[in-house]
C-alpha positions in Angstrom: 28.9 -19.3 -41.4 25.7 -17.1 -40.9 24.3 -14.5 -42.5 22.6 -12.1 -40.1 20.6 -9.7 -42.6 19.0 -7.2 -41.8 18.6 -3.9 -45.0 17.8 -1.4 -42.5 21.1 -2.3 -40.5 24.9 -3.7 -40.8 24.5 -7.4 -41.4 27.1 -9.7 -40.2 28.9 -13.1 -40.9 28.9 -15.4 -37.6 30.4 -19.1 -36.7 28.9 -22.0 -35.6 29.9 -25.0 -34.2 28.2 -27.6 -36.0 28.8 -30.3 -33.1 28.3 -27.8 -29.8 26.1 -25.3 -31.5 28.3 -22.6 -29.7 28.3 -19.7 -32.1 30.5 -16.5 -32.3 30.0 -12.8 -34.4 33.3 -12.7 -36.9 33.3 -9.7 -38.6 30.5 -6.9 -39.0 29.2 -5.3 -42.0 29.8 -8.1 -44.0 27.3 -10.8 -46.2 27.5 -13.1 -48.4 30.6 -15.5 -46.8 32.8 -17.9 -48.6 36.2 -20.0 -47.6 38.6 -20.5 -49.5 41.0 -23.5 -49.5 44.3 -21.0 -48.4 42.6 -20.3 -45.2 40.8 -17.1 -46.2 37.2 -16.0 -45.5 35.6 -13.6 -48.6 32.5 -11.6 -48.0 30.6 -9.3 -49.9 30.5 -5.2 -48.6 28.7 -3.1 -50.5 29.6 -4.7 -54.1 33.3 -5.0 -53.0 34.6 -8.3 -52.9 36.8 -8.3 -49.6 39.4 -11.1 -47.9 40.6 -11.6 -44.7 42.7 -14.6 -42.7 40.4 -16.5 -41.3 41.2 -20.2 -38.4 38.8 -22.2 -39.3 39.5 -24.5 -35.5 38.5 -21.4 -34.4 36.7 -19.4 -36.3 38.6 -16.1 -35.8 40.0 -13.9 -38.5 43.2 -12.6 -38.5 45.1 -9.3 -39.7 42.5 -6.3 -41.6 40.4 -7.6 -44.8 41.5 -6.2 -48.3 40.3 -6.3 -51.7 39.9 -9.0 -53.6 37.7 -7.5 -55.9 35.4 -4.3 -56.9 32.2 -4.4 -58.9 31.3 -7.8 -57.6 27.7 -8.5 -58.4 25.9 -7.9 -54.9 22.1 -8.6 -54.2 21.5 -5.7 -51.8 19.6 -2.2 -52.4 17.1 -3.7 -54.6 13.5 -2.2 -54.6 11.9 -5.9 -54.7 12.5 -7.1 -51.7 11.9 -10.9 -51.8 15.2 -10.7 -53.7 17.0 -8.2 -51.8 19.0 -11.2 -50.1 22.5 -9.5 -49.8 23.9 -12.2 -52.6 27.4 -12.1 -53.7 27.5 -13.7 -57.1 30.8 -15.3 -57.0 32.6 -18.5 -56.5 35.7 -20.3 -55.6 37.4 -23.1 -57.0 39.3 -25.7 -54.8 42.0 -24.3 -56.5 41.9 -20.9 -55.9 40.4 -19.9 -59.0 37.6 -16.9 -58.8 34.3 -16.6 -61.2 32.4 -14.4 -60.3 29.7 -11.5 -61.9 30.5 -7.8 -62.6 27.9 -4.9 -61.5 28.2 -3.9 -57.8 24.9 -3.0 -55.9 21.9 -2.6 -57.5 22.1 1.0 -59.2 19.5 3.8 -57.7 17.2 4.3 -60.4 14.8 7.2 -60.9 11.3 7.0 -61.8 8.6 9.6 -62.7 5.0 9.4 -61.1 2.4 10.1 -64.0 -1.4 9.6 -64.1 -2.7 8.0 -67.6 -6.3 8.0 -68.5 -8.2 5.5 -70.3 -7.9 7.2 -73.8 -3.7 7.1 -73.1 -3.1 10.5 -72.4 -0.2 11.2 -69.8 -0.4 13.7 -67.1 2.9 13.9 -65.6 2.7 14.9 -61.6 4.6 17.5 -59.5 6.6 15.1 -58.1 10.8 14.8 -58.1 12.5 12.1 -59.8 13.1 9.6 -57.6 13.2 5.2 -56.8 9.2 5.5 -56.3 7.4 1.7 -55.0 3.6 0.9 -54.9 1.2 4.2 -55.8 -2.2 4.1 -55.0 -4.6 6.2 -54.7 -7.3 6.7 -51.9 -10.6 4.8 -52.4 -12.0 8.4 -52.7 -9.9 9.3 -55.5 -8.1 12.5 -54.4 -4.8 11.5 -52.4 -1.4 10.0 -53.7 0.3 8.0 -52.0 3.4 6.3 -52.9 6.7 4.2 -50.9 9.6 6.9 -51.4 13.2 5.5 -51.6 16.1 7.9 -51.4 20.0 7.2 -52.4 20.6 5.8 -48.7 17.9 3.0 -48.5 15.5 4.8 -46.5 12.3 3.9 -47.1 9.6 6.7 -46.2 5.9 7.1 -47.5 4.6 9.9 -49.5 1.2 11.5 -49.9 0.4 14.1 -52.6 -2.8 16.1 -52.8 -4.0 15.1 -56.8 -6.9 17.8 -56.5 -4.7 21.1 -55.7 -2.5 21.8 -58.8 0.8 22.7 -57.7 0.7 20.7 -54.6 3.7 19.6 -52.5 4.4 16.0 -51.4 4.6 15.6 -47.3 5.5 12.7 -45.8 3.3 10.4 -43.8 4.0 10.9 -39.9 4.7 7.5 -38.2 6.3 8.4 -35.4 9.6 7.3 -36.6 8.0 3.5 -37.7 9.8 2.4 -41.0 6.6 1.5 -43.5 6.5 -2.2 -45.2 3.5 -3.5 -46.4 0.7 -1.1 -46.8 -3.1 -0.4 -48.1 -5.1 3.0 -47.8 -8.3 2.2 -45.7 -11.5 1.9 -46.8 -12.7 5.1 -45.9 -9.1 6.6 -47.2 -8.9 8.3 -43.8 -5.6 6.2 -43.0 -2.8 4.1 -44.4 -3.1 0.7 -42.6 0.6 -0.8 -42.7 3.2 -3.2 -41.3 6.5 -2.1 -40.3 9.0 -2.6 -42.3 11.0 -6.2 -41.8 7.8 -8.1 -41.0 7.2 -6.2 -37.8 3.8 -4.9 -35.7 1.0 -3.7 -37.3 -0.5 0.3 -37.4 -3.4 2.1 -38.3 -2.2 5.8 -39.1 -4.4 9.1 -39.6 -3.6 10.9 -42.7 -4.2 14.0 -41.3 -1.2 13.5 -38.3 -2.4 12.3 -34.5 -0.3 8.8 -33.3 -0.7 5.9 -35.3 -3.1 3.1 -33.8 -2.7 -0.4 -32.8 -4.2 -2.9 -35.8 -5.8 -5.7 -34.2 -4.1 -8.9 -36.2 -3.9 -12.6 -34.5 -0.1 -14.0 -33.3 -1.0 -17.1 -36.2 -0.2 -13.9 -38.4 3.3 -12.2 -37.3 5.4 -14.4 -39.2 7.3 -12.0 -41.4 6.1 -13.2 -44.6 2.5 -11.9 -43.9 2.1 -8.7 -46.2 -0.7 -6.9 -45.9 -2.6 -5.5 -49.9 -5.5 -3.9 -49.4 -8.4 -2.9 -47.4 -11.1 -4.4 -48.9 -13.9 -1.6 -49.3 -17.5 -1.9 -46.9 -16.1 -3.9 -44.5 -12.8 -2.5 -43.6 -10.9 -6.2 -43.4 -7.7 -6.1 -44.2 -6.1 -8.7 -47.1 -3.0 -10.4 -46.0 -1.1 -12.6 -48.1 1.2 -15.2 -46.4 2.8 -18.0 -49.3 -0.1 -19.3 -51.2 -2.8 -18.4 -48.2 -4.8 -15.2 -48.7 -6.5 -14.4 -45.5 -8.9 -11.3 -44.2 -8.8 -10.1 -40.7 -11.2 -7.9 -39.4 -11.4 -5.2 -37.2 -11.9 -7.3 -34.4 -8.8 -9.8 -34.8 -11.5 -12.6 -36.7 -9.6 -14.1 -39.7 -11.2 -16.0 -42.3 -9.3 -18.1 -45.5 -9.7 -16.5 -48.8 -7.4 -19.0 -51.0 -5.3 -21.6 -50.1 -2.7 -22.4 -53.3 0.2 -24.8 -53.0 2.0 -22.2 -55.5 2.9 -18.8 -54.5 0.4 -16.3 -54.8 0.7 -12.7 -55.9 -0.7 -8.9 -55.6 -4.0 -10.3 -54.6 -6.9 -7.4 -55.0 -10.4 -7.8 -54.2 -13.0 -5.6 -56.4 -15.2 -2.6 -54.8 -17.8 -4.8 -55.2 -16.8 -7.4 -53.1 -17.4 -9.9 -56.1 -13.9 -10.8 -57.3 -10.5 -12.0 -55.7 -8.2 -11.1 -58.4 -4.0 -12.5 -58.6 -1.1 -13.3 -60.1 0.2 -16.7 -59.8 1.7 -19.8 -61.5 0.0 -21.5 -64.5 0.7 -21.8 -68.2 3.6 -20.2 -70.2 5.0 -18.7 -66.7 3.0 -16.2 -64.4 -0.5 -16.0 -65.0 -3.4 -13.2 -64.1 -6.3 -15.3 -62.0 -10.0 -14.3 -61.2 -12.2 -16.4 -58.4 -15.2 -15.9 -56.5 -14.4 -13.3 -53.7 -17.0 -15.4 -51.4 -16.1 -18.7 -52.1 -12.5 -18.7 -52.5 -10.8 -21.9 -52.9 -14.0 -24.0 -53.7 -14.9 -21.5 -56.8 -12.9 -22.5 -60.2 -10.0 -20.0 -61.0 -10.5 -18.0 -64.3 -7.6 -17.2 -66.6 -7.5 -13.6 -67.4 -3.9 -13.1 -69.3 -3.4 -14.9 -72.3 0.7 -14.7 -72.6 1.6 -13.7 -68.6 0.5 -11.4 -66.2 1.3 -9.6 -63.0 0.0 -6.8 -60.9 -3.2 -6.5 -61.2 -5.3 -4.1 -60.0 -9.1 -2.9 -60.5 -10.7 -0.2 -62.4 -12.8 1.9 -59.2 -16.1 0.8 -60.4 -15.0 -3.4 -60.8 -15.7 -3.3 -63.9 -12.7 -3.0 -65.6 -9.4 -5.5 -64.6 -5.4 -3.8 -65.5 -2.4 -5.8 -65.4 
């Protein structure tokens, strides 16, 4: 079987024959498939464990699927999406026997968006409760902006005004574009994003108007380039694809920033241009890393964290490193 996964849509289960390659949908709005040695197919829906008939000469179900189980453990719904998979966390024995892990979807959590200063104190924004993802602020220090999730998935991206007290969050017009991946420009006149599921790439005003075409190279439309920031001056935006951190200017040019055999992560380049900071493999588990903006690769890494580290992210002068 095949998992066809999409979040933003039904996913569904196909068949393929292994010797003529011929391949068939079998059921919709279904993941996660298993067989069991009765002659039934299980699938996850929605953190429901469900059964149905299935030929396996075939490769057609018979009859409606029931329950074979609620509160099955079920990887979808997740806010981290390199782990949103659609999993169903159970098994079957040869036997007939099931093991499997309680817990459903992932639950819909709610989060509050506050602003802490350096001396600790809290400032809780105007802002609902809700599954908030990535907030940054413009380069210019007055705009929110912040990946919004509601109850049903949807993914939309918010901007809030920091300097009018009482302000109200509006959503960022895209013209109906789910956002994925995104950075504020340099100038923080527009969020520079990817849509959602690895798709093309836009430039869109803050202030409305249509978003714009980004200029990035076909070597970087695989779906697991992710753009993190417009680095400041020279408008180039930082993609991260594996352990390959790349800039690509305005003009399409794209030149190698790091190239790691081990997975890189939340790469961030200071406003001074001096500093490629990351999170990546190393001692004791994940590890904060400093190089040589200019020289990449060929410059020695610096440890920054001393018992793990992830995130990190610059003060606005470069002088001061959180993670």
């Amino acid at each position: 079987s095949v998992l066809d996964f999409d979040p933003e849509s039904d996913s569904e289960i196909w068949a393929v024959n292994v010797e003529t390659g011929a391949a068939h949908r079998v059921i919709e709005n279904a993941m996660a498939s298993g067989l069991t040695s009765a002659g039934h197919l299980l699938f996850m829906r929605e953190g429901t464990l469900l059964a149905v008939p299935f030929e396996t000469d075939s490769g057609l179900t018979s009859g409606s699927p029931v329950v074979a189980m609620d509160d099955v453990m079920h990887s979808t719904h997740m806010p981290n999406t390199d782990i949103n998979v659609g999993d169903g966390h159970f098994s079957v024995s040869s036997r007939g026997h099931l093991a499997y892990l309680p817990g459903g979807t992932y639950p819909y959590q709610t989060r509050a968006v506050i602003r802490l200063s350096p001396t600790g104190a809290i400032d809780t924004l105007d802002l609902p409760l809700s599954r908030w993802l990535l907030v940054r602020v413009s380069p210019g220090g007055n705009t929110l902006a912040a990946a919004q999730i509601d109850p049903e998935g949807d993914r939309i991206l918010v901007l809030y005004d920091l300097e009018v007290e009482g302000g109200r969050p509006r959503p960022l017009e895209t013209g109906g574009v789910p956002v994925g991946s995104w950075a504020w420009s340099a100038d923080g006149s527009e969020i520079v994003y990817r849509a959602e599921g690895g798709g093309t790439w836009h430039r869109q005003p803050i202030d409305g108007g249509e978003p714009l075409a980004a200029v990035v190279p076909d070597s970087l439309v695989s779906t697991a380039a992710t753009l993190y920031e417009v680095v400041r001056d020279s408008d180039a935006l930082l993609v991260l694809d594996g352990g390959d951190v790349f800039t690509i200017d305005n003009d399409g040019s794209v030149a190698l920033v790091l190239d790691l055999t081990s997975a890189v992560r939340n790469p961030t380049v200071s406003s001074d241009q001096r500093w490629l900071a990351y999170a990546a493999a190393g001692p004791g588990g994940q590890q904060v890393y400093i190089r040589s903006f200019g020289q990449g690769s060929a410059s020695p890494p610096i440890r920054v964290s001393n018992a793990g580290g992830s995130q990190p992210a610059w003060s606005p002068d470069g002088t001061r490193l959180y993670y």
